[in-house]
C-alpha angles and dihedrals in degrees: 000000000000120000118256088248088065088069104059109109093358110109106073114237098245089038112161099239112174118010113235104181127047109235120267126249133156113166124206122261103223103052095047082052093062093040079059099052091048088050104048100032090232115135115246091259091043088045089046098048093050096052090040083057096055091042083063103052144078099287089048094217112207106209087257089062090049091052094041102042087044092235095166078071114090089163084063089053090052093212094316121141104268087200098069095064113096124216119224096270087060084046102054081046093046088057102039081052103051101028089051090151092093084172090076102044094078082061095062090036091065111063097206092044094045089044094043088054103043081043098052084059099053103263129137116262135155108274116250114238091183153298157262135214118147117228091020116133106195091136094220113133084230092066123067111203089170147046086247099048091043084057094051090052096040078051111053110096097201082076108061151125082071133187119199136187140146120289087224113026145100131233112019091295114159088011120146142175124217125200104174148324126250114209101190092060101032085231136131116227104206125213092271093053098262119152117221135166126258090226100052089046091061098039087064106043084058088047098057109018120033092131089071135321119182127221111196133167120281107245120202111228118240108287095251094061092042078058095064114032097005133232090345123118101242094192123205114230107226127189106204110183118186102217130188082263093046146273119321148162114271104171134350122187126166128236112208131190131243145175123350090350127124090177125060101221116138097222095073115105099264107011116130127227116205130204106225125204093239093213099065106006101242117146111237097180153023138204140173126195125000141239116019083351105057124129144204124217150180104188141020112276091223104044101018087225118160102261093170106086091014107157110223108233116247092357096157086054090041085057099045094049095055091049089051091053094044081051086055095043099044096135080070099049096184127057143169105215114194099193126167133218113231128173092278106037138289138319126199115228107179148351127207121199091200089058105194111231097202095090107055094039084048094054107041097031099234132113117243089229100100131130093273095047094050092048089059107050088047086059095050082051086059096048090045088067091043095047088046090051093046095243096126124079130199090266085059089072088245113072 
């Protein structure tokens, strides 16, 4: 770990700190067209009537999904029905269908409000070290309502390892980890090593999230997992849907870290996805970027740790934990879980009502669009009507 004296002078002023934005790319239609083509061997109006079929079907696949799912390779999908994938049009209508209760989504956007609530019921989540809201006079010593009192507490050494993120807000965005704080130099040394200074920190905290940013304790993942991809959360994205016999578990795939990421989105340039077998929790394949770019791998990059045949830590428990908060949750009957394995059993760190498909189908291989998901989003149809014309009651799981 560097000494204290390696930092001085070395952030720059206008240092980048937290991203707050993912990077832009849109590629253009027509050259990833012909980049398919090469790839799959199909000639452009063959290319072009099989990605207009699937538009038109029941997934309503938009051309980027094509590109990213990989859907020009029928090898990848290994003989499944291509038409059962959604795009990410038939994803956003498929939640706004089954998790019909709007009124509880404002619970699961806000992490504090989303992690008080699972707490209060007994459920693992990541401890809170304080917050920030900017304007906000509580007058507790855990919650910053100023520039002045956000610096005390980014400054008191008794409180890291830190790990910070918006109180609203997707995909790691704003995320940081905090190893310690130098006073000396009146710099904060991150989980990767990175020096940055107290009062841009700050600066920019205040810039982007006055409305709530949440400081928790920095947990440490199981050791077999720090093994392979170090002191990095590597959450397991969990599908809970509460269905008319009950929650259950409906696809699990796992998000790892890699290179230079703290965060295990996958979305992050190097990070792996693996498809787990959902009876035991072992990991049967891995995969790193998507569409013309998509990878296959063994072992981690970075450790060269075996990832094929990995058994996820506690993952009875993980599963048991995921169908008693759905239980919990149940006026939001689909949910998309990330939980985390650490030495002594999970811990839930967040949940997400507008759960993104493109990760387990990704993963798996396999469209969302089977029997049992269809059931049940013909069952929350019929709820819907019921809800709308006042016939459910709270012990029905919908009002």
């Amino acid at each position: 770990m560097p000494g204290a004296a390696q930092f001085a002078d070395r952030a720059p002023p206008q240092e980048t700190i937290i991203d707050v934005a993912r990077p832009e790319s849109a590629p253009r239609i027509d050259s990833t067209l012909l980049k398919i083509v090469a790839a799959s061997g199909m000639s452009p109006l063959k290319t072009m009537r099989d990605f207009v079929r699937l538009a038109f079907g029941p997934g309503r696949i938009a051309f980027n999904d094509y590109d990213e799912l990989r859907l020009f390779d029928a090898a990848f999908w290994a003989g499944e029905d291509r038409s059962l994938v959604i795009g990410h049009r038939r994803n956003v209508a498929i939640n706004q269908i089954v998790n019909y209760r709007f009124d509880w989504w404002g619970m699961l956007d806000n992490k504090i409000a989303g992690a008080s609530y699972l707490a209060a019921y007994g459920l693992p989540v990541i401890p809170i070290v304080a917050l920030y809201c900017d304007g906000l006079r509580t007058g507790t010593a855990k919650v910053a309502g100023d520039a002045h009192e956000l610096r005390e507490i980014l400054s008191c050494e008794a409180n890291y390892p830190m790990f910070g993120k918006p109180a609203v807000g997707l995909q790691s965005l704003g995320a940081i980890g905090l190893q310690r704080f130098l006073p000396d130099q009146r710099m904060i040394e991150t989980r990767e090593g990175r020096p940055i200074a107290l009062d841009r920190l700050v600066e920019q905290l205040r810039a982007h999230y006055r409305s709530g940013y949440v400081l928790q304790k920095f947990v440490s993942p199981h050791a077999d997992i720090r093994a392979v991809c170090g002191e990095r959360l590597a959450t397991v994205r969990m599908v809970t849907l509460v269905t008319e016999a009950g929650p259950k578990l409906f696809r699990a795939c796992w998000k790892i870290p890699a290179g230079a990421n703290m965060a295990d989105n996958y979305w992050r340039q190097g990070n792996l996805l693996a498809k787990i077998d959902m009876v035991q929790g072992r990991v049967e394949r891995v995969l790193s970027g998507k569409g013309l770019e998509l990878v296959r791998h063994e072992h981690h990059p970075d450790t060269g740790a075996a990832l094929v045949g990995f058994q996820i830590p506690h993952w009875q428990r993980m599963v048991d934990t995921v169908i008693e908060a759905a239980r919990l949750m149940r006026h939001v009957p689909m949910i998309g879980w990330d939980v985390a394995a650490l030495d002594e059993g999970p811990v839930i760190v967040e949940m997400n009502e507008r759960p993104d498909f493109f990760l387990p189908q990704l993963a798996d291989g396999r469209g969302i669009l089977q029997p049992e998901m269809m059931e049940f989003i013909a069952a929350q149809k019929r709820k819907r009507v019921a809800y709308q014309k006042g016939k459910l009651t709270d012990e029905d799981g919908q009002m």
